[in-house]
Structures are given as C-alpha cells and as structure tokens.
Backbone bond lengths (Angstrom), bond angles and torsions (degrees), N, CA, C in turn:
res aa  C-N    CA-C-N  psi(-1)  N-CA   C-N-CA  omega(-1)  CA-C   N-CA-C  phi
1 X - - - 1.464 - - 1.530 109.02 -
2 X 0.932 112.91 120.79 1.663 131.25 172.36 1.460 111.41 -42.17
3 X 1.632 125.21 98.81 1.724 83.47 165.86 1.720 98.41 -126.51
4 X 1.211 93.16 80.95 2.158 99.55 177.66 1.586 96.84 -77.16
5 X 1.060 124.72 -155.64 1.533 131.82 145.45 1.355 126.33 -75.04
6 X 1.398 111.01 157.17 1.576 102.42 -146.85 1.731 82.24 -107.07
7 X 1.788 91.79 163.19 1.437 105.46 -161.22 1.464 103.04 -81.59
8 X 1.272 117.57 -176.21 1.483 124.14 -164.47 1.996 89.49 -98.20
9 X 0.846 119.25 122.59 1.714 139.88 175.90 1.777 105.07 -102.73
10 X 1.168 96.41 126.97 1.805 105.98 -176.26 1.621 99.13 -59.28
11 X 1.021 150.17 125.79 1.465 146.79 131.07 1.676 118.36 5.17
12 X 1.144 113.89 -54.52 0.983 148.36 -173.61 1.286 120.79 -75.69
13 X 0.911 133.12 -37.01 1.544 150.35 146.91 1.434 131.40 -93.09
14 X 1.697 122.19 16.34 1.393 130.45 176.75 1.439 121.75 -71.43
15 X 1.232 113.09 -44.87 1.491 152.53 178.29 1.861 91.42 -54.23
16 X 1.360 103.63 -70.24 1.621 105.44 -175.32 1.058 100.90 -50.28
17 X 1.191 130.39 -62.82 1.681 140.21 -161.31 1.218 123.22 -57.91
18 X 1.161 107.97 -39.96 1.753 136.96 170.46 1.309 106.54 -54.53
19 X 1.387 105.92 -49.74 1.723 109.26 -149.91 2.350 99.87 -100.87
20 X 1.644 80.12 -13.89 1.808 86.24 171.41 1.545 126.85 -84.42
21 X 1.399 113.54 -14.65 0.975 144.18 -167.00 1.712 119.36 -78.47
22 X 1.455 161.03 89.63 0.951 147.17 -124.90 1.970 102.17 -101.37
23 X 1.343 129.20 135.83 1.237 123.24 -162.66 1.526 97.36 -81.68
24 X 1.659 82.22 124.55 2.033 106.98 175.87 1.271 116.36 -26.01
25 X 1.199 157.12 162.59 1.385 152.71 132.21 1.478 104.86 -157.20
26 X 1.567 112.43 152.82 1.295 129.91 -162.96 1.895 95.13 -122.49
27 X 1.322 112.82 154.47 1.046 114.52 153.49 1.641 120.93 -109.78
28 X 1.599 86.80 154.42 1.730 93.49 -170.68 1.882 105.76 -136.57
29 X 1.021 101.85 171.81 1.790 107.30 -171.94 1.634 96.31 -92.43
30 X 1.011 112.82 145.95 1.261 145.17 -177.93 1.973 101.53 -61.39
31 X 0.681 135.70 102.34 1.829 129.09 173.06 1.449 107.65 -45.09
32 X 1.078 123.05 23.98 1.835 115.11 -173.65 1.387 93.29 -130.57
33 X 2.020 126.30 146.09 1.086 124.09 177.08 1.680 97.46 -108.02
34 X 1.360 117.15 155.41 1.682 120.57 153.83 1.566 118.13 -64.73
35 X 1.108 113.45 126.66 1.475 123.99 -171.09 0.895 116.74 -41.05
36 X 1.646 121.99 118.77 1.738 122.12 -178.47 1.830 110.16 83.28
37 X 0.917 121.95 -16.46 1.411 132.68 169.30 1.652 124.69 -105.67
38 X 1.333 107.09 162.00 1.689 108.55 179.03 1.655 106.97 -96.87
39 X 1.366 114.94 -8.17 1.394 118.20 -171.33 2.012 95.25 -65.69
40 X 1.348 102.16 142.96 1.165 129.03 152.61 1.539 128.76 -60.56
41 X 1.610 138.03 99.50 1.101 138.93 177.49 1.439 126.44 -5.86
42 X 1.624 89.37 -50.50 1.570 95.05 -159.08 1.803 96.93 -174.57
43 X 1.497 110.72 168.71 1.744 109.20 160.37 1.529 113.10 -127.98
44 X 0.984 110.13 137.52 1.478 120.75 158.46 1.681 132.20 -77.17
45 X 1.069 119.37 152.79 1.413 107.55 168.50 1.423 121.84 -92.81
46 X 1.293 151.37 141.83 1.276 130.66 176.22 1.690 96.90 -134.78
47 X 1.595 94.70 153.72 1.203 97.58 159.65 1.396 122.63 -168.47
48 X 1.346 133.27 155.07 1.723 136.96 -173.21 1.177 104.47 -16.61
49 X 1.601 129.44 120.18 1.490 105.19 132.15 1.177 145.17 -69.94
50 X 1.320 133.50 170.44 1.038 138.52 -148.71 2.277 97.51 -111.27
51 X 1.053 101.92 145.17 1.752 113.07 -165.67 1.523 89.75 -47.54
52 X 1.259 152.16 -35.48 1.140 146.99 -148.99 1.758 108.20 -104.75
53 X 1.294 135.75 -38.80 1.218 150.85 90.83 1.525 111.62 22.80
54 X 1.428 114.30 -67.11 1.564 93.15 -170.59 1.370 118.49 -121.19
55 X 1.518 101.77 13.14 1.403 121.88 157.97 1.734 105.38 -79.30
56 X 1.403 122.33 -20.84 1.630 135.52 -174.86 1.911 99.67 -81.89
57 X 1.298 97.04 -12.44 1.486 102.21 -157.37 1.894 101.93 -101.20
58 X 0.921 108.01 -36.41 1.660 134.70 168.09 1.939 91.22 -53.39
59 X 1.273 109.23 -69.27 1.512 117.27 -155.39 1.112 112.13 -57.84
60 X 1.638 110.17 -43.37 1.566 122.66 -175.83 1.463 106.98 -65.93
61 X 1.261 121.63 -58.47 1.333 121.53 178.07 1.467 131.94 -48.24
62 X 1.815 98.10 -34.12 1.466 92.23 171.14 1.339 110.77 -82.85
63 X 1.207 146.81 -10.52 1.270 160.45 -156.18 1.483 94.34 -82.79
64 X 1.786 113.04 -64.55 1.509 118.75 -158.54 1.487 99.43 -68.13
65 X 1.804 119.28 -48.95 1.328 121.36 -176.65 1.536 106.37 -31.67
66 X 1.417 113.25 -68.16 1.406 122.79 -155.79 1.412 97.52 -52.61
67 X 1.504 111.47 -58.30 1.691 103.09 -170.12 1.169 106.24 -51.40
68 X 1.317 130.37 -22.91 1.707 109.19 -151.77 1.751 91.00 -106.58
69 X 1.371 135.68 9.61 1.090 154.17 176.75 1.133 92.54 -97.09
70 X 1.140 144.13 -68.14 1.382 149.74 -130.34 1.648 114.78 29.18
71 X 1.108 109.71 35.46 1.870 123.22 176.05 1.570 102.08 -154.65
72 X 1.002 108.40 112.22 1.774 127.91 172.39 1.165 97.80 -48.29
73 X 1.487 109.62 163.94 1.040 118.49 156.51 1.539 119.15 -95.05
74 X 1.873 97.60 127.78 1.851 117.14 -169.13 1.530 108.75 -75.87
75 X 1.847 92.51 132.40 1.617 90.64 168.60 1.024 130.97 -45.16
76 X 1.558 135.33 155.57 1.699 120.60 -176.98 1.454 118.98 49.96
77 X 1.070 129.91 4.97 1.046 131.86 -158.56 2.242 102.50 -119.51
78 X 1.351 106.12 120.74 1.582 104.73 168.47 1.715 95.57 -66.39
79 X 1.371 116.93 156.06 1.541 139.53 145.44 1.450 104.55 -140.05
80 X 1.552 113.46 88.38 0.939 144.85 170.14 2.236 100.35 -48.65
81 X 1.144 116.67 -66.28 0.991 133.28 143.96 1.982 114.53 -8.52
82 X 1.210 119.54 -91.11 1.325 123.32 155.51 1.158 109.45 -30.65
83 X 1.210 135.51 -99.61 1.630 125.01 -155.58 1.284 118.15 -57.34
84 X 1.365 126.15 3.24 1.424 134.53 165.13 1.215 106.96 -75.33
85 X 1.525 122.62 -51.52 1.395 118.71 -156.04 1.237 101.46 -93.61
86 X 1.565 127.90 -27.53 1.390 119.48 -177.50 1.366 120.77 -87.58
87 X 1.618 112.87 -17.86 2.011 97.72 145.52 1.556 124.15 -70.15
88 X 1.557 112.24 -23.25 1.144 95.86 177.36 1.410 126.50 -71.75
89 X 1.725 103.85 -22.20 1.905 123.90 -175.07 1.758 103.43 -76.17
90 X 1.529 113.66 -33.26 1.456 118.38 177.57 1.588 112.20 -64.61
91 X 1.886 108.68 -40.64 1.298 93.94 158.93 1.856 144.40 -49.29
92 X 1.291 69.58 -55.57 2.088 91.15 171.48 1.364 94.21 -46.28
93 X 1.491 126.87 -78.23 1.705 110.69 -159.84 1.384 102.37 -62.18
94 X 1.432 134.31 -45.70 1.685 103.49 -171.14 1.532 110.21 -73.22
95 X 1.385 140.22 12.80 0.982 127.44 168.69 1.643 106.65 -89.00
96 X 1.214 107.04 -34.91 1.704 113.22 -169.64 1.515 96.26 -77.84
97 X 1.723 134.28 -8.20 1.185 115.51 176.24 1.283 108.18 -123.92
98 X 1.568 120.49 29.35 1.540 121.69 -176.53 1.358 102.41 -129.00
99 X 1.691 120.16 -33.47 1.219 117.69 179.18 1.604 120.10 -85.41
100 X 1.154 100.11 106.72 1.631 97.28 173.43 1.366 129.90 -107.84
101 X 1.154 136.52 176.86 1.527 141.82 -143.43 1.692 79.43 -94.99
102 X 1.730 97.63 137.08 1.689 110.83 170.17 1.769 122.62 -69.60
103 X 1.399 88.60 -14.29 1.529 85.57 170.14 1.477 121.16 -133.29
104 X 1.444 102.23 45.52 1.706 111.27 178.24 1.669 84.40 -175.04
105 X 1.294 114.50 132.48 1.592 115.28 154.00 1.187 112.71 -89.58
106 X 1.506 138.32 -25.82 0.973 129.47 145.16 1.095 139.81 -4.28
107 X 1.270 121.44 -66.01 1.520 143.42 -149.82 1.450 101.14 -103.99
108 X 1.285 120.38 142.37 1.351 117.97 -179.06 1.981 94.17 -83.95
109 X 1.495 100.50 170.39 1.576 111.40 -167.61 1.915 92.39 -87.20
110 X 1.924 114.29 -39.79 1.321 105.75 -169.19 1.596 98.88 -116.45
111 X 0.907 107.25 151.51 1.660 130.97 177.70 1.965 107.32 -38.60
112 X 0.907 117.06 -54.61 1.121 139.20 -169.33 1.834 129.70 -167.99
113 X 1.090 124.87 162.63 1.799 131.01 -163.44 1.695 80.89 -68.69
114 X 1.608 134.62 -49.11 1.044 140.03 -122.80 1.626 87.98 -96.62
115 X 1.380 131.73 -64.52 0.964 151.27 139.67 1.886 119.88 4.61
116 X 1.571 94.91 -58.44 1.796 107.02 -178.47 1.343 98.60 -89.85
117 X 1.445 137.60 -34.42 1.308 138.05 169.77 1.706 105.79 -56.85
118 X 1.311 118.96 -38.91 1.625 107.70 171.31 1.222 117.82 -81.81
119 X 1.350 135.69 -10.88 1.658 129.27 -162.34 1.119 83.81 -111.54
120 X 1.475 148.76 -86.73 1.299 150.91 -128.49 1.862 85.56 -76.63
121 X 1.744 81.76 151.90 1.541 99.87 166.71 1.255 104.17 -100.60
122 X 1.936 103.38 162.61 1.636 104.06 -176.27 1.852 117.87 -49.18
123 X 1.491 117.60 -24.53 1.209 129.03 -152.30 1.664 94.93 -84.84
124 X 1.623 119.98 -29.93 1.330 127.12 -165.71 1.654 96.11 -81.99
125 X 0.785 120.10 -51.53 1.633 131.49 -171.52 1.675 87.95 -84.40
126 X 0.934 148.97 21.15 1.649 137.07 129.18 1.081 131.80 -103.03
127 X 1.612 107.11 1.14 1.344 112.02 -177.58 1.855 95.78 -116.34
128 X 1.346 116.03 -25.43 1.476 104.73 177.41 1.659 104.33 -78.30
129 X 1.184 117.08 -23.42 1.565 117.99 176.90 1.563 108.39 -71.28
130 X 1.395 124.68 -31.49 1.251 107.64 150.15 1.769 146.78 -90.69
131 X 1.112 91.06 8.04 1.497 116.53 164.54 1.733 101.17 -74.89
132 X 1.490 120.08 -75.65 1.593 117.89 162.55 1.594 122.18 -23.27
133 X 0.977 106.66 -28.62 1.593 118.27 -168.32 1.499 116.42 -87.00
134 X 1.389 103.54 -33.41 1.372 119.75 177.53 1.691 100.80 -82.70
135 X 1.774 100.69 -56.99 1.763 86.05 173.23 1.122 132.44 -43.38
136 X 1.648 111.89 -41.15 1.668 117.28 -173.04 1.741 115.05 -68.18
137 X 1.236 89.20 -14.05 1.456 95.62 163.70 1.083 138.10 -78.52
138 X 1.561 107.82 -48.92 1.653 113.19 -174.75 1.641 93.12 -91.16
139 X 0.986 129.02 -17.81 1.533 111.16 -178.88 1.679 105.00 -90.78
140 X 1.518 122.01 -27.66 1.448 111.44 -163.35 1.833 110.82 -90.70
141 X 0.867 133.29 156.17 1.562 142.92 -171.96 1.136 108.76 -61.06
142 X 1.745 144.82 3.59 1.254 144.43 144.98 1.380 102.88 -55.20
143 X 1.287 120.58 114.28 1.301 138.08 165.67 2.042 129.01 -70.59
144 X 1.203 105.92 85.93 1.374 79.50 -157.25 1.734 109.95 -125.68
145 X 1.772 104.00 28.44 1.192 121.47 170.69 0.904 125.65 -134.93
146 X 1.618 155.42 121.58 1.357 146.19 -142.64 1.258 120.61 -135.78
147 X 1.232 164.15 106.05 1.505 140.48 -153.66 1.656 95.65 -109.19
148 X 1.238 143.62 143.84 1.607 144.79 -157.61 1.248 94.06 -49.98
149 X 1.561 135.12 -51.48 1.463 126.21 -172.57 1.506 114.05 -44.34
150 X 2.025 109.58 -66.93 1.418 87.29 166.76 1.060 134.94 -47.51
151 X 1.332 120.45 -30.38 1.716 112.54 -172.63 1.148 104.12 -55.27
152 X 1.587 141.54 -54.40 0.837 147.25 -141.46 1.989 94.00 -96.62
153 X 0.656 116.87 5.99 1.689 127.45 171.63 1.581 112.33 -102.99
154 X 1.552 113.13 -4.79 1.489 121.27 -159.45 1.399 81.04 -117.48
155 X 1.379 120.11 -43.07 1.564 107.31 -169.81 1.406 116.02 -56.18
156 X 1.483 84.73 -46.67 2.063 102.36 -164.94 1.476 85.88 -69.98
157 X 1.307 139.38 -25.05 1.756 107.79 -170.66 1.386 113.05 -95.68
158 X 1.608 111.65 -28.76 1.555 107.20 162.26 1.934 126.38 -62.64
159 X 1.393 85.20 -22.15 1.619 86.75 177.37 1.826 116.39 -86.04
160 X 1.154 95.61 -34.16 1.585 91.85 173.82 1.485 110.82 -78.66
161 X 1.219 110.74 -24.05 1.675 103.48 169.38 1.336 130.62 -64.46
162 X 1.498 96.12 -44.74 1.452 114.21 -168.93 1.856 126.00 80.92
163 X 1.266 109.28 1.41 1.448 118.72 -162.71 1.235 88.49 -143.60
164 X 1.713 93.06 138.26 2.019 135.85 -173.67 1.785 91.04 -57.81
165 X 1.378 138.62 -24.03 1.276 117.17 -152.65 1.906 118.09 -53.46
166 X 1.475 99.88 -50.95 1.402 101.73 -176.62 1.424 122.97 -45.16
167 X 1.555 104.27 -22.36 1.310 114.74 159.03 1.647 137.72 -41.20
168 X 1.410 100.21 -22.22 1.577 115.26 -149.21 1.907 91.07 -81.58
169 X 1.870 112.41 -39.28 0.826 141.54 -173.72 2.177 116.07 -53.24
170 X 1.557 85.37 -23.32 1.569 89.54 -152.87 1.892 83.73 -112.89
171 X 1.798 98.29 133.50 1.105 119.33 159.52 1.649 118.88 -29.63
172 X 1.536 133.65 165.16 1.172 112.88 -179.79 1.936 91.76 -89.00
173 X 0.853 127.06 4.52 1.613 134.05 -151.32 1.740 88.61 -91.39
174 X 1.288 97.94 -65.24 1.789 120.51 162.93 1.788 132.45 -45.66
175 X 0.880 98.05 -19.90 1.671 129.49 -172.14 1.657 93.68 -85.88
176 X 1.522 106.28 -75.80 1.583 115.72 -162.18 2.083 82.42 -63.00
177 X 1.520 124.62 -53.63 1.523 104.61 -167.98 1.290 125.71 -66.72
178 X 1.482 120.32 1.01 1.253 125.24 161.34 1.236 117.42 -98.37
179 X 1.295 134.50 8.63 1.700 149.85 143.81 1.268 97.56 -40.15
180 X 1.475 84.67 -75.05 1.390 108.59 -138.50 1.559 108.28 -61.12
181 X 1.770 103.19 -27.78 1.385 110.20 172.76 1.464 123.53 -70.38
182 X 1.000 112.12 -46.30 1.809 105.56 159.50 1.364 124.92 -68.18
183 X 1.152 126.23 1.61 1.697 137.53 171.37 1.338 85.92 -85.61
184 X 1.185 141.37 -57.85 1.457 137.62 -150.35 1.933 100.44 -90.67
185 X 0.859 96.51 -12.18 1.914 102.91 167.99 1.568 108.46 -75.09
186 X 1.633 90.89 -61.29 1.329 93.96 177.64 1.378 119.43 -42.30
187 X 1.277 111.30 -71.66 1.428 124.97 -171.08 1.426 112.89 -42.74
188 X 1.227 112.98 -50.04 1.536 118.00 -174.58 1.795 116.49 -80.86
189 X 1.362 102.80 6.47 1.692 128.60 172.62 1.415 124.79 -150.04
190 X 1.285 108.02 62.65 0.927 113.82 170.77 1.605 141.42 -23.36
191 X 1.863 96.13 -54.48 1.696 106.29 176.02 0.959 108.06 -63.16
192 X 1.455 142.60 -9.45 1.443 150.48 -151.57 1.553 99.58 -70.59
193 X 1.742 100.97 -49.46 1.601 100.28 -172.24 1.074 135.07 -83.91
194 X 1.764 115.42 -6.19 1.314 123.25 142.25 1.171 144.12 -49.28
195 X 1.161 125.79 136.55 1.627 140.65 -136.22 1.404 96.87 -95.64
196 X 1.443 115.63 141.46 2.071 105.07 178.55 1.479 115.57 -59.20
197 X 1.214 123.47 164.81 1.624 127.00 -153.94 1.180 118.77 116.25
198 X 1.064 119.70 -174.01 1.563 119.02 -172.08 1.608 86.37 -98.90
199 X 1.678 91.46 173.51 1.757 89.39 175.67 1.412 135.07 -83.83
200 X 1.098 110.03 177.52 1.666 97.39 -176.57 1.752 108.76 -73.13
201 X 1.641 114.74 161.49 1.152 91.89 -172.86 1.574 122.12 -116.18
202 X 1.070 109.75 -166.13 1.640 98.39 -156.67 1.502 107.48 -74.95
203 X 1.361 107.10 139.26 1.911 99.31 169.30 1.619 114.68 -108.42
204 X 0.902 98.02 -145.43 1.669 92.97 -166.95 1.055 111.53 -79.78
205 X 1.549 128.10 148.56 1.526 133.19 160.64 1.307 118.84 -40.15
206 X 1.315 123.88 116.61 1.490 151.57 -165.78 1.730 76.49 -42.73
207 X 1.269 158.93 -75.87 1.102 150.47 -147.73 1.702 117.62 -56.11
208 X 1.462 103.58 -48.50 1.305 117.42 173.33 1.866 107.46 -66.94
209 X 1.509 127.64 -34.03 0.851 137.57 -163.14 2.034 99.68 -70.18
210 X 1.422 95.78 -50.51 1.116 96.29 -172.74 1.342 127.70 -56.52
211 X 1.613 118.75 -18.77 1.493 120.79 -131.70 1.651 77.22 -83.90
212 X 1.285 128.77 -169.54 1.235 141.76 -157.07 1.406 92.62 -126.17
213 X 1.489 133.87 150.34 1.497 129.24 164.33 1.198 131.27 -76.22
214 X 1.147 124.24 119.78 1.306 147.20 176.81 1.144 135.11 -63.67
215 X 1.522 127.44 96.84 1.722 126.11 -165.85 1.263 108.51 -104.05
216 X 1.648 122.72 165.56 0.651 113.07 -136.59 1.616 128.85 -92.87
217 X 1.777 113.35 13.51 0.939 120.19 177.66 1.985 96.71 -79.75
218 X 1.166 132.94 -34.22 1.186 119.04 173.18 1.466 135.62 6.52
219 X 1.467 104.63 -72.62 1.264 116.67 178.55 1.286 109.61 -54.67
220 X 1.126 109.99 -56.98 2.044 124.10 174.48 1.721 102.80 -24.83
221 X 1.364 111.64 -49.71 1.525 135.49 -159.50 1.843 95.81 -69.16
222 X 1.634 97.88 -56.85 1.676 104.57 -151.93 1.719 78.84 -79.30
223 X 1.175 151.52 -9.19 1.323 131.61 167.73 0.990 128.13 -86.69
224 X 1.856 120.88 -35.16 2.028 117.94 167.39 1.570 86.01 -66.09
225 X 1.457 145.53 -28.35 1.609 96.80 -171.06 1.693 98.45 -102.01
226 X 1.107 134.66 -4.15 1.338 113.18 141.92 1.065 133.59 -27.50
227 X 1.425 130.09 -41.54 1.695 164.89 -153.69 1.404 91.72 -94.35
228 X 1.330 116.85 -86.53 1.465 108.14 -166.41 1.377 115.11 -70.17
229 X 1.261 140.30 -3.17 1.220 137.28 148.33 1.406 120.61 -38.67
C-alpha cells in the first residue's frame, strides 16, 4: 500500500469519489482454535468505522452500562465500576459493527452486541479489539509507516508547499521519524542548508580568530617585557 503524499483531488469530485469507492476491510483469523489443532475456526472481515458508527458505539455503551448499574454515574463522584464496564461495552459494539461476515460485507459476522457479549470470552474480544486496531490503522489515512522513498516524497511535498498540513496525516510516531529524517539529511549535507547565492565568505584563520582583543596599552606591555627579557 502506497503511503507517499496523497494526490491533489478536485473539490468537486471528492464526494463522487468518496462515495464510489468501496469501504477498505482486511481479513483476520478468528482468536479461537479447533479442538486439538492450531487452525483458526474461521475469519472475519473487519473494517474502520465510520465517525457516526463510533459515535453510535459511545451511546450504546453508556446506555447498557447505566442499565446494568442501575446507579448513574454521580457528579464529582469516581465510579470506578462505570468506566470499567463501559470500555469494556464500547469494545463489544465496535466489534459487532466492524466485524463483518467473510463472505458478505454486508452482513454483520455476530447476530447482535448481546449475542457476541455471550459467546466470546473476555480474552477473544481483547484480542479481536486488537486486531481492529491494527486494521484501523493500516487501512485508515494515519500514516504511520514510511519506507526512505516515501520519506523522501514527504520532504519534497512539505517543502514545495511550505505548509504543516501533510502533517495532520502522519502519526505522532511518524512526525518525530520524519524529523529525525531530515536532521540526518541535513547533517550528512551540510551545503544543503545554505541559502542560494554565492557562499558565505571566508573569515579569519581560526588562529587570528581566536586571539583575544588587544587595547591599547598592549604594546606598552609587549615592550617592558621585551626589556626584562
């Protein structure tokens, strides 16, 4: 998968392109083995949700927490309790709306949140939540792997631009390794960071440079010890 900088898209045609485009998904192995074997059950498909999707995923969870609390969560108040169960309930819905059936994207992979919350063990739903995690990565436009070519495709487009945006694109992980990659250009090219023009010009011999300045009793000085010499 390509990840240089992305090409310039008409305004005008994003919307089409966007909406023509079929949503990414990867397949992954199931966290469960067949009895007595290393083979994997089965695979699912997963893929990114979408901002609306996991804003749906936020709602549900706080919704189920509370009922199954039957005590809100108190102003000023920790519920240590609550924020346990409602990352674990946020998991359940983005898994029930990321994993889809390997041979229909359509179709969800589990029946229902309620459904995958009873079959899967806690250990299965921590390991498919990091399977999601890895997808949302390599499939979503956070950039957070570079091979030297791109780097060197990131330089030339931030430099001819002149503007932080392409930035917005790159992991913070990616950000500091493309520092670090033009620090190490620099360094290893010095003339690089000189400005067009002729060069700067020569100053004095590091010897002359060093000497300390000389006022004007000096001479006065270098002649009594002339004398007592």
């Amino acid at each position: 998968m390509n990840q240089g900088p992305p090409e310039d898209v008409p305004a005008t045609a994003l919307w089409l392109a966007l909406t023509a485009i079929p949503r990414p998904h990867k397949l992954v192995d199931f966290p469960r083995r067949l009895p007595g074997t290393e083979e994997s059950v089965g695979q699912v498909a997963m893929w990114p949700l979408t901002q609306e999707e996991q804003m749906a995923c936020s709602a549900e969870a706080d919704r189920f927490t509370k009922k199954l609390l039957k005590d809100g969560q108190k102003k000023d108040e920790a519920n240590l309790g609550y924020e346990t169960m409602f990352s674990n309930e946020v998991a359940v819905q983005i898994l029930y709306r990321a994993c889809r059936d390997a041979t229909d994207l359509e179709r969800p992979a589990f029946p229902s949140p309620s459904q995958l919350r009873q079959a899967l063990t806690a250990d299965e739903v921590g390991a498919l939540f990091k399977h999601y995690l890895t997808v949302q990565l390599e499939l979503g436009p956070i950039v957070a792997h570079l091979s030297d070519e791109e780097m060197e495709a990131w330089v030339k487009r931030i430099g001819e631009g002149g503007s932080a945006f392409p930035f917005d694109l790159l992991s913070w992980e990616m950000q500091r390794a493309l520092v670090l990659f033009m620090a190490s250009r620099l360094t290893s090219s010095p003339t690089d960071t000189l400005s067009a023009g002729s060069p700067p010009e020569e100053s004095q011999t590091s010897s002359e440079s060093e000497q300390p300045p000389r006022n004007e009793n000096d001479s006065d000085n270098d002649a009594a010890s002339g004398a007592d010499g």
